[in-house]
C-alpha positions, 0 to 999 in steps of 0.5 A, spaced: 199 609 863 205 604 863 206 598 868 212 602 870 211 608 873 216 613 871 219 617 878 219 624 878 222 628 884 218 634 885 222 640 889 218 646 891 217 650 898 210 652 896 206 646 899 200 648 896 204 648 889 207 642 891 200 638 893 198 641 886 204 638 882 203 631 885 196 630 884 197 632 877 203 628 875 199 623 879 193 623 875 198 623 869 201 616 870 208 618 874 210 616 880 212 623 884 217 624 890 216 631 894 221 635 897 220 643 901 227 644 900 234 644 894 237 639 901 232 633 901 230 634 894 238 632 893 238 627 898 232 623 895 236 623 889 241 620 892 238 614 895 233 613 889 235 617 883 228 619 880 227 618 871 226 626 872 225 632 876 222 638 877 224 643 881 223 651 883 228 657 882 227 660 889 228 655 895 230 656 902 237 654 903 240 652 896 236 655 891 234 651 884 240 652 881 246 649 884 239 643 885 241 642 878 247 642 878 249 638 883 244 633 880 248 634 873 254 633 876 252 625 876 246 625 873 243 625 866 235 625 868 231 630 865 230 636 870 225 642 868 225 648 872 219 651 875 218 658 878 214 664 878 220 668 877 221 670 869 227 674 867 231 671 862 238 671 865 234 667 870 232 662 865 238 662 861 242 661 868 239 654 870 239 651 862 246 653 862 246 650 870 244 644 866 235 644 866 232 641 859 226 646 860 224 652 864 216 653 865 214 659 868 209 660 873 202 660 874 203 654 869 198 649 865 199 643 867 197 640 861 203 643 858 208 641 864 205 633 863 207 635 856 213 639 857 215 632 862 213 627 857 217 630 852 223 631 856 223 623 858 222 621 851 228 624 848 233 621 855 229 615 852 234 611 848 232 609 842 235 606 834 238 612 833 234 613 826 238 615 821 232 620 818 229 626 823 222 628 820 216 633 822 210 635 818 215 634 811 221 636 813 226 630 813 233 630 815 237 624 813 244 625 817 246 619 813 246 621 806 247 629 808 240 631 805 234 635 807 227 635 804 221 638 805 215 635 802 220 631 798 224 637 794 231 636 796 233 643 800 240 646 799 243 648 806 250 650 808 253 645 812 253 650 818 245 650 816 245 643 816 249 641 822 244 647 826 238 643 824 241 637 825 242 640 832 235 643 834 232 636 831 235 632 835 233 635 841 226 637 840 222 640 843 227 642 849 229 650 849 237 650 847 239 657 848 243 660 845 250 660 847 249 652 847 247 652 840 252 657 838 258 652 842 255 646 838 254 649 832 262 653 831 265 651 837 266 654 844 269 661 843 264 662 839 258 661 844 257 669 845 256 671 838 249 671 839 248 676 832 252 669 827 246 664 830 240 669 829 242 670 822 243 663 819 237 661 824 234 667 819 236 663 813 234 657 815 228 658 817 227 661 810 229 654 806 226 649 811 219 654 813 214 656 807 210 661 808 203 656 808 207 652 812 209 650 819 213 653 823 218 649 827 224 654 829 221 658 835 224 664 838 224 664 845 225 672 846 232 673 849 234 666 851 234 661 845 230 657 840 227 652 840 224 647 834 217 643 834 213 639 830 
């Protein structure tokens, strides 16, 4: 726990969730804001905006989407969505709004504390170091080159700018439409077949079989890259 307690507004209209979630995020270190309503989360934030946010899908009056973007029209925060709805168009629907991580309800709150932390770390500003690594896997943005455990590994530039893409935002859900946008270019942001099939031959390049895995599938909405 640090001296300065991130703060981390809460919005959910189940109180019993929402009594749960403080005295987890509490215990966790975080300084929590609890709102019942898309309105009052969206009038706290005003008033002090929060380091983070997590909020439900289904709220009275505005729901937890347009919350999210509302809060992106001015904000950068970190904004996981929470909810026990599980339909992936819902998903897809508030990371495009401008969620950094969806979590589904019943939910381990040990993964919630983690998901937060590692929302707030990439918002976090750091050196910008030229090389991203993990478990053997390095990318040197500079010198345009990736290595797996020390072996220069050849990759396409759309290859390298794919990997270079999911790095970068560790551990956060990118869907599919956002990497494709990142990675081609807008008018390329529905040909889902041309992401699956050079995120296949990434994964065949950079993952060994004995190895780990770190692009991972989430079925219908994206990938996300761990380690």
């Amino acid at each position: 726990m640090t001296d300065v307690r991130a703060r981390v507004l809460v919005c959910d209209d189940e109180l019993q969730i929402l009594r749960a979630l403080r005295v987890v995020l509490r215990e966790a270190g975080f300084d929590v804001v609890a709102t019942a309503t898309g309105e009052e989360a969206l009038d706290k934030a005003a008033v002090r905006p929060p380091d983070a946010a997590i909020v439900d899908l289904v709220l009275p009056g505005i729901d937890g989407i347009e919350v999210t973007r509302q809060l992106r029209e001015w904000s950068a925060v970190p904004i996981i969505v929470l909810s026990a709805i599980g339909e992936e168009d819902q998903k897809v629907r508030a990371l495009e709004a401008g969620a950094d991580d969806y979590v589904t309800k019943p939910f381990s709150p040990r993964e919630l504390v983690a998901r937060l932390q590692a929302a707030l770390r990439r918002a976090a500003p750091d050196s910008a170091s030229p090389v991203l690594s993990a478990d053997g896997l390095a990318l040197d943005l500079a010198a345009h080159a990736v290595r797996v455990d020390g072996t220069d590994v050849h990759l396409t530039p759309i290859e390298f700018d794919l990997l270079k893409t999911l790095m970068q935002n560790r551990g956060r859900l990118m869907t599919h439409s956002a990497l494709l946008a990142a990675v081609w270019g807008q008018s390329y942001a529905e040909d889902v077949a041309t992401l699956r099939t050079h995120i296949a031959n990434l994964r065949r390049k950079v993952e060994k079989a004995d190895g780990p895995r770190h692009i991972r599938t989430e079925s219908g909405v994206g990938y996300r890259f761990t380690g």
